[in-house]
C-alpha positions as CSV (number, residue, x, y, z in Angstrom):
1,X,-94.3,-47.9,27.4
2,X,-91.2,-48.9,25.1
3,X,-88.6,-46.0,25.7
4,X,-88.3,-46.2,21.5
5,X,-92.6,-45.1,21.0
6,X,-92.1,-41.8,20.9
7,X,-89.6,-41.6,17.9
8,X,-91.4,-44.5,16.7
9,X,-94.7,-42.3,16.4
10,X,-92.7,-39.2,15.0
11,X,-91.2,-41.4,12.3
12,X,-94.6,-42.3,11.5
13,X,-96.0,-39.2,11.2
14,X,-93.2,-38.2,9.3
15,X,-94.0,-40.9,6.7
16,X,-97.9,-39.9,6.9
17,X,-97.2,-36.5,6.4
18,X,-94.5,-37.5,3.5
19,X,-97.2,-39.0,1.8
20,X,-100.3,-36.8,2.2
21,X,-98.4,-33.4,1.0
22,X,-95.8,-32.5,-1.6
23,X,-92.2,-33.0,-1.2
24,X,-91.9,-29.2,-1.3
25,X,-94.3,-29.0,1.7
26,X,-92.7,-31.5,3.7
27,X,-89.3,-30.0,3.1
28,X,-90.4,-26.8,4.6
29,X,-91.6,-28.2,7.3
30,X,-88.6,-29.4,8.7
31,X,-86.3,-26.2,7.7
32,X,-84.8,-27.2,5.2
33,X,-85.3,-25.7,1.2
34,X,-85.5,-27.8,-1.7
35,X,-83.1,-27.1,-4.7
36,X,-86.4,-26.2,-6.5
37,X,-87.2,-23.4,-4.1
38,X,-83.7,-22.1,-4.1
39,X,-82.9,-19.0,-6.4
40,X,-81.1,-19.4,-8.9
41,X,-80.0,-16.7,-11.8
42,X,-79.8,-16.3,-15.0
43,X,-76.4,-15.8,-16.2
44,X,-76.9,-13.8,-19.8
45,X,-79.7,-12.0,-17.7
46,X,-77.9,-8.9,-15.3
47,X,-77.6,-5.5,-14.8
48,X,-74.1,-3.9,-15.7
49,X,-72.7,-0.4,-14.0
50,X,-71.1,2.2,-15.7
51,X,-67.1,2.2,-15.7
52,X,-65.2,3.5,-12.4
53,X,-61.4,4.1,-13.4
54,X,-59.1,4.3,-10.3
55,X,-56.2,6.2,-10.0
56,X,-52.8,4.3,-11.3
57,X,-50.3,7.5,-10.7
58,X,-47.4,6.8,-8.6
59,X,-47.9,3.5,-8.8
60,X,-45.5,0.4,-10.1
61,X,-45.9,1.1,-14.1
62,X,-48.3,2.8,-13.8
63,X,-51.0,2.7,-16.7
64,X,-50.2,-0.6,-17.7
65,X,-52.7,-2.1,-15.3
66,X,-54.2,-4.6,-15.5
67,X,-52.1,-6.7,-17.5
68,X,-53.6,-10.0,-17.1
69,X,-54.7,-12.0,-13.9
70,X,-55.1,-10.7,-10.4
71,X,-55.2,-13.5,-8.3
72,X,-56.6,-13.5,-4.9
73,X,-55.8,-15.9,-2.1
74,X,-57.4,-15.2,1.4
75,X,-55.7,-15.5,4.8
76,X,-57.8,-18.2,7.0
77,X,-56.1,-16.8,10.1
78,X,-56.1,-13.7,9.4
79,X,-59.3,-12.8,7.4
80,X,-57.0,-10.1,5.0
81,X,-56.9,-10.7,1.7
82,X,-53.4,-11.0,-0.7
83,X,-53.5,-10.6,-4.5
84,X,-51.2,-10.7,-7.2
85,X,-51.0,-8.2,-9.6
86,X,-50.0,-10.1,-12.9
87,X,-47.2,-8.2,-15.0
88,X,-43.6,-9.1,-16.2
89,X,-42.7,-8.3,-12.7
90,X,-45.7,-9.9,-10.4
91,X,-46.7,-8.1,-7.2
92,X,-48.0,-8.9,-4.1
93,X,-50.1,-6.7,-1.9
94,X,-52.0,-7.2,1.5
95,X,-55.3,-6.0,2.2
96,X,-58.7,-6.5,4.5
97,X,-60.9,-7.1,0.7
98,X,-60.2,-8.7,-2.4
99,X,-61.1,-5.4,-4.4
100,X,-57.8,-4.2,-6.5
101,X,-58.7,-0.5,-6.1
102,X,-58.2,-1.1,-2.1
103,X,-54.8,-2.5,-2.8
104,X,-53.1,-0.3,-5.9
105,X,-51.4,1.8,-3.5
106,X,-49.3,-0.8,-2.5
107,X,-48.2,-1.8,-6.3
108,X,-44.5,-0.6,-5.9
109,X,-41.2,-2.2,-7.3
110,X,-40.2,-2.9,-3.5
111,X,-43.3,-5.8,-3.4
112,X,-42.2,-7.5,-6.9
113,X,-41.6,-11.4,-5.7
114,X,-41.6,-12.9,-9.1
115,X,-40.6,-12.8,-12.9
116,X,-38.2,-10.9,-14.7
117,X,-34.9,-10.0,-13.3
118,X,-36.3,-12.4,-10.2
119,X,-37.0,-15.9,-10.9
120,X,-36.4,-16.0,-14.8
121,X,-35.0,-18.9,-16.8
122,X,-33.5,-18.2,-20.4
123,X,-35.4,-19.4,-23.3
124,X,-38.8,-20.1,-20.6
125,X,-39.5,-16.8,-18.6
126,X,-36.7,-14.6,-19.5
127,X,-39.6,-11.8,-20.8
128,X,-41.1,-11.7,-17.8
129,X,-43.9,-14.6,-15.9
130,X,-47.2,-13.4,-15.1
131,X,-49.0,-15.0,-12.2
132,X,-52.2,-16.6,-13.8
133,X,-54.1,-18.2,-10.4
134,X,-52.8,-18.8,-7.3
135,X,-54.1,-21.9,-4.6
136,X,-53.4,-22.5,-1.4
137,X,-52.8,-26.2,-1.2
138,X,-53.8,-28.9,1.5
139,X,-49.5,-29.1,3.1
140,X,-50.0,-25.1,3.2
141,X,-47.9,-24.4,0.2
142,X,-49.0,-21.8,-2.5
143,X,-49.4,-22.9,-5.9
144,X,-48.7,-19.9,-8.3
145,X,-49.4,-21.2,-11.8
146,X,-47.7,-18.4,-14.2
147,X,-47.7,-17.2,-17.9
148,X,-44.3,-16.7,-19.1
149,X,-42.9,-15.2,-22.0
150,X,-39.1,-15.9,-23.5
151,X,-37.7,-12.8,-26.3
152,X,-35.8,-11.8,-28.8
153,X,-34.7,-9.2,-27.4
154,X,-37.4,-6.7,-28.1
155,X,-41.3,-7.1,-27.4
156,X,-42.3,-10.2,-29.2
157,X,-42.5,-13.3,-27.1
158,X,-42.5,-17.4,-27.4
159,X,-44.8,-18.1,-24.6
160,X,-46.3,-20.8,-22.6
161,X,-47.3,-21.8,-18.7
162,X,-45.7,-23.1,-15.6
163,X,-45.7,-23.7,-12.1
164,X,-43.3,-22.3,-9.2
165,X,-44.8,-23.2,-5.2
166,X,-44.3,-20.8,-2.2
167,X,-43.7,-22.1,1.6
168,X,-43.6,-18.4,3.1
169,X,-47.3,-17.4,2.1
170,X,-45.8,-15.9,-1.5
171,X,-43.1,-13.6,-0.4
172,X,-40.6,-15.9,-2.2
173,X,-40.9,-18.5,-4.2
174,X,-39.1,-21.8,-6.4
175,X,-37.8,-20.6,-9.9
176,X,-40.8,-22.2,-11.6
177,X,-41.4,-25.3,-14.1
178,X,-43.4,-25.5,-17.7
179,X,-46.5,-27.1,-17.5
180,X,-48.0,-26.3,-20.7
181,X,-46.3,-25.7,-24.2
182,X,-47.4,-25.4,-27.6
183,X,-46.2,-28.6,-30.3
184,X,-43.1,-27.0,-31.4
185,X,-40.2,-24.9,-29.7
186,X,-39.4,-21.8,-29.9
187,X,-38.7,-20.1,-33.3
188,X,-35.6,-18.8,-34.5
189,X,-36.8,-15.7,-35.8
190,X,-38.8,-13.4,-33.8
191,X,-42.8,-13.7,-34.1
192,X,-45.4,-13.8,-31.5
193,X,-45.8,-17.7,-30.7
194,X,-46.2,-19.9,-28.0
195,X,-49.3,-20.3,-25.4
196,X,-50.6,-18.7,-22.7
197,X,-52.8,-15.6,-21.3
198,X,-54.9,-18.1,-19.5
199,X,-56.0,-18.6,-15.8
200,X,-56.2,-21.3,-13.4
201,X,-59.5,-22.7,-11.4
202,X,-59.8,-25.6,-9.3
203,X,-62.6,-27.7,-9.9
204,X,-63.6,-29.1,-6.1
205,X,-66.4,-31.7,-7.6
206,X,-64.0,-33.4,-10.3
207,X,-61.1,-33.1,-8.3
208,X,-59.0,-31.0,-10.6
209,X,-56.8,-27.9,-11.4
210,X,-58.3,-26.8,-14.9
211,X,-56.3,-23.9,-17.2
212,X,-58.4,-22.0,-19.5
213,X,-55.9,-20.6,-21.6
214,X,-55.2,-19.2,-25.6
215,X,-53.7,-21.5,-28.4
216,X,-53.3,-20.8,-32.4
217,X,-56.2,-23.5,-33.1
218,X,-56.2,-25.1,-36.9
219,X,-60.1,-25.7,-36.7
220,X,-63.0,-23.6,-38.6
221,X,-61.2,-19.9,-38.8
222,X,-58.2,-20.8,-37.0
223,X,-57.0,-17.8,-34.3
224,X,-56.0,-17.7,-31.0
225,X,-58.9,-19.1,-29.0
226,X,-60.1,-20.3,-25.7
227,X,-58.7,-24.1,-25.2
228,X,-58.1,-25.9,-21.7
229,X,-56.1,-28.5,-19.9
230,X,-56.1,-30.0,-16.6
231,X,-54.7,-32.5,-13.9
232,X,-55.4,-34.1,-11.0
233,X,-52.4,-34.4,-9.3
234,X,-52.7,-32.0,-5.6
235,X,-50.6,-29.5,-6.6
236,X,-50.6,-29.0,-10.1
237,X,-47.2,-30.3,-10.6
238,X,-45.1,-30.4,-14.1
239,X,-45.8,-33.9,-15.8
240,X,-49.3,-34.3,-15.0
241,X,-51.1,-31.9,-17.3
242,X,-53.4,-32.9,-20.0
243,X,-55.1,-31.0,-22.7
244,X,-58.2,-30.9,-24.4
245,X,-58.7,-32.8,-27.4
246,X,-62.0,-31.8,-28.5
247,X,-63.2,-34.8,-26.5
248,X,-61.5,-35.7,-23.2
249,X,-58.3,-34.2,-21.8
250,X,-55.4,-36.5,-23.6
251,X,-52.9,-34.5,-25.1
252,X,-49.6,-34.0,-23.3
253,X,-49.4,-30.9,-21.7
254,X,-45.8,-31.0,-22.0
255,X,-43.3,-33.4,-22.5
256,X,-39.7,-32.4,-21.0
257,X,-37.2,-34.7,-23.3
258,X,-39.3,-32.9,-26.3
259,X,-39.0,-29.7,-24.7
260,X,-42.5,-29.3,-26.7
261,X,-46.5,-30.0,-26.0
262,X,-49.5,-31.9,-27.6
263,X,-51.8,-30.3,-30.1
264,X,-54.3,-27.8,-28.8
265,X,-58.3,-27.7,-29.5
266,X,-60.4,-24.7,-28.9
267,X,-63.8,-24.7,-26.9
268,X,-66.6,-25.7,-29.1
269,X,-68.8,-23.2,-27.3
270,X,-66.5,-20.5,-27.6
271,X,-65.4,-21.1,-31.2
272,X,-67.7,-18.0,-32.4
273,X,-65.5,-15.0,-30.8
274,X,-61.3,-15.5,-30.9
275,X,-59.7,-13.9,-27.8
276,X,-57.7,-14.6,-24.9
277,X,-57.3,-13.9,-21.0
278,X,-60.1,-15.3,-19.6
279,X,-61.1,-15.2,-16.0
280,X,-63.1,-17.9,-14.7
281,X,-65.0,-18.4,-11.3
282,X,-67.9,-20.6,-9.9
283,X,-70.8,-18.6,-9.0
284,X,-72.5,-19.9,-6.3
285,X,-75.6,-17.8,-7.1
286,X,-75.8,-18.9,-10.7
287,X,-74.7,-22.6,-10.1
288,X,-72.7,-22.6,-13.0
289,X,-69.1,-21.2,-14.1
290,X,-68.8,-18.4,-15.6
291,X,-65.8,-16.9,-17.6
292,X,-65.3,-13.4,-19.3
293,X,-62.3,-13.1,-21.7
294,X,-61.4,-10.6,-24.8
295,X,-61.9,-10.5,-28.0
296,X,-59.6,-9.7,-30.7
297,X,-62.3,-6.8,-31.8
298,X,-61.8,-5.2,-27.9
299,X,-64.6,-6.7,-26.7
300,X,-65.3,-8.7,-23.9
301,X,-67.3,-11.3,-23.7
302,X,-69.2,-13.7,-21.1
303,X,-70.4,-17.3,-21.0
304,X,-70.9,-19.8,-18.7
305,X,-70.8,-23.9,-18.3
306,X,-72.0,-26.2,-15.3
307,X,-69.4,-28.5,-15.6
308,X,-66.7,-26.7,-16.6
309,X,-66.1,-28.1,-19.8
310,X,-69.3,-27.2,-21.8
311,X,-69.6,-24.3,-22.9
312,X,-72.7,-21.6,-23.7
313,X,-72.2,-19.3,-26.7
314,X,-70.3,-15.9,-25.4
315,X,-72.3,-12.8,-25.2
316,X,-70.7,-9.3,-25.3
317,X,-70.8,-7.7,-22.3
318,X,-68.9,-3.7,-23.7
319,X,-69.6,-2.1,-26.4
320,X,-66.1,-1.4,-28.6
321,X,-68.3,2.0,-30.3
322,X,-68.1,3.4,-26.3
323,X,-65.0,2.2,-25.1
324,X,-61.9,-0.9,-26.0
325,X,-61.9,-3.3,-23.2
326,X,-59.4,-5.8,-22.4
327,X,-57.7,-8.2,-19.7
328,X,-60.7,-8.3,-17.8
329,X,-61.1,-9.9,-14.4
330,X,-64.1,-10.9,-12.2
331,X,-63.5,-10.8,-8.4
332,X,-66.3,-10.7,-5.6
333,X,-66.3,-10.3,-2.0
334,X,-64.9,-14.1,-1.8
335,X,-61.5,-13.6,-4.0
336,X,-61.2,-14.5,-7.8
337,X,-62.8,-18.2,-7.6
338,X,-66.1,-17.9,-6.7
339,X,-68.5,-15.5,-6.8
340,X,-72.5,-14.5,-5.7
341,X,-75.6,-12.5,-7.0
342,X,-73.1,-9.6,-7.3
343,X,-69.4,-9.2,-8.9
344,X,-67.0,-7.0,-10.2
345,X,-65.8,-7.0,-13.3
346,X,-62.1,-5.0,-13.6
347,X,-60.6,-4.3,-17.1
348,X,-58.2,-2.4,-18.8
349,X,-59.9,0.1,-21.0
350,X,-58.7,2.6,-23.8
351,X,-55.7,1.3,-24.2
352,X,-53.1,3.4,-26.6
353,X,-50.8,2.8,-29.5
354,X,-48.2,2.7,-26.4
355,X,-50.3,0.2,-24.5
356,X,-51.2,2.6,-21.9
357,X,-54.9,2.0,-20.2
358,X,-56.9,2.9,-18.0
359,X,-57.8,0.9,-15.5
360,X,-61.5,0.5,-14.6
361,X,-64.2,-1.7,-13.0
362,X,-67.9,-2.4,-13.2
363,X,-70.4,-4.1,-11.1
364,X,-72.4,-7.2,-12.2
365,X,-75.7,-7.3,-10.5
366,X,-77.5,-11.2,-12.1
367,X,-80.4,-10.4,-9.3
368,X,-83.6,-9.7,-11.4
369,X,-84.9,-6.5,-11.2
């Protein structure tokens, strides 16, 4: 007999069975699970927890947390995970999970390693430069994409987005670049202006850094609303960002010699609630993206988009009669970038006429009941 007849018969079978049963019975069969078998949730259907507030006293200023982004970058080596704590001052902290109330002891003026009084560059960051996603890239650099705020001299801040790279794992990094400005410089007289409160995903399928962020928009109602930009280039450098223009990403993200950026557009799916910080992750158990950001009414709200760039109609996820919620922030048991059947989402709730808050969390849960 021909040394080949055996796998010659099992390829036939294989065909013969192919044909006699259903492609869901035949995938089975051999192990494997068709994408129509696999479970996938619903991501405006989920359970929700009731808040947990963890302890901010003794901490690094303490009761202004959060403040924006925590970002989450995980140790291959190692397995620990560091985040950074988004503030005027960023901090880094070290720890064996992703989960903020595991790290907040560690929030102390001695593990500040960027911002204000650090890396700060008149008339860009001199307020302060808030760490808004950070990515490990493929030369083992850290990309630390940052919101940064330029004053007056009191609160009020010109703001817009840059980019500064770490070679020692993020205990020091490069005084930072603008990425991302609004169409016109900064004002002579002080008013809140600028860009920014945003957050930074990379999109492994298109190849891309995308930056959710919030603009002054002139369409229907204009506010500050949810608009985007993006880039291809490896490591998110200056020069190579381009925003959303309702249609495809074309506008200049920003232009040095101008010292100034192209016009922004808001989400068309998220035109219906004005607000700012989002957080964005891919969800591996919803196959889609989801984002949660805050609405101007202390709300927050939720949607979600399989590509990134379509976006479903927000849906509020608190309730502004029980409690104000803002600077919200999902992280799971992988980091801030992706996320399963079961997240957290971390907030700052109750905040004062002083800004103080408290700082709280809640568990997702998109399994059906």
């Amino acid at each position: 007999m021909n040394r080949n007849s055996p796998r010659v018969m099992v390829l036939l079978l294989s065909a013969f069975f192919f044909i006699t049963c259903s492609k869901t019975e035949y995938l089975s069969s051999m192990g494997l699970q068709p994408d129509s078998l696999i479970e996938v949730g619903v991501w405006d259907d989920f359970s929700i927890t009731k808040p947990v507030i963890t302890d901010q006293e003794g901490i690094d200023m303490a009761g202004y947390w959060p403040d924006g982004k925590i970002s989450v970058v995980k140790n291959g080596n190692s397995g620990k995970f560091t985040l950074y704590w988004g503030e005027r001052y960023s901090i880094r902290t070290e720890g064996n999970t992703p989960f903020p109330e595991d790290h907040i002891q560690q929030v102390l003026p001695e593990n500040r390693v960027f911002g204000k009084g650090i890396n700060e560059i008149a008339g860009f960051s001199d307020g302060g430069a808030w760490f808004i996603g950070v990515h490990r890239l493929k030369d083992g650099r850290l990309a630390g994409f940052f919101h940064a705020e330029s004053n007056w001299g009191g609160l009020t801040a010109y703001k817009s987005i840059g980019v500064a790279y770490s070679t020692d794992n993020g205990r020091t990094w490069s005084k930072g670049k603008k990425i991302l400005s609004v169409n016109y410089e900064k004002p002579s007289n002080s008013r809140w202006s600028g860009l920014g409160d945003g957050c930074v995903v990379y999109h492994e399928k298109s190849g891309q850094f995308i930056c959710y962020y919030s603009a002054h928009t002139t369409g229907k109602g204009g506010d500050y609303k949810i608009c985007m930009a993006a880039t291809k280039d490896p490591s998110g450098a200056p020069g190579t960002w381009k925003k959303w223009d309702g249609e495809r990403f074309s506008n200049d993200g920003y232009d040095r010699e101008s010292n100034t950026g192209g016009v922004d557009h808001e989400i068309a799916g998220l035109t219906a609630r004005s607000g700012a910080n989002p957080s964005v992750q891919w969800n591996d158990y919803l196959q889609k993206w989801v984002m949660v950001y805050a609405g101007w009414n202390n709300v927050i709200y939720m949607s979600a988009s399989g590509d990134g760039i379509d976006w479903e109609q927000p849906k509020a996820i608190t309730d502004a009669e029980n409690e104000t919620a803002n600077y919200p922030n999902l992280i799971s048991e992988f980091g801030d970038q992706k996320g399963g059947a079961v997240v957290k989402l971390y907030y700052g709730r109750n905040q004062n006429p002083l800004g103080k808050r408290q700082f709280a969390h809640r568990v997702i849960d998109y399994r059906k009941n």
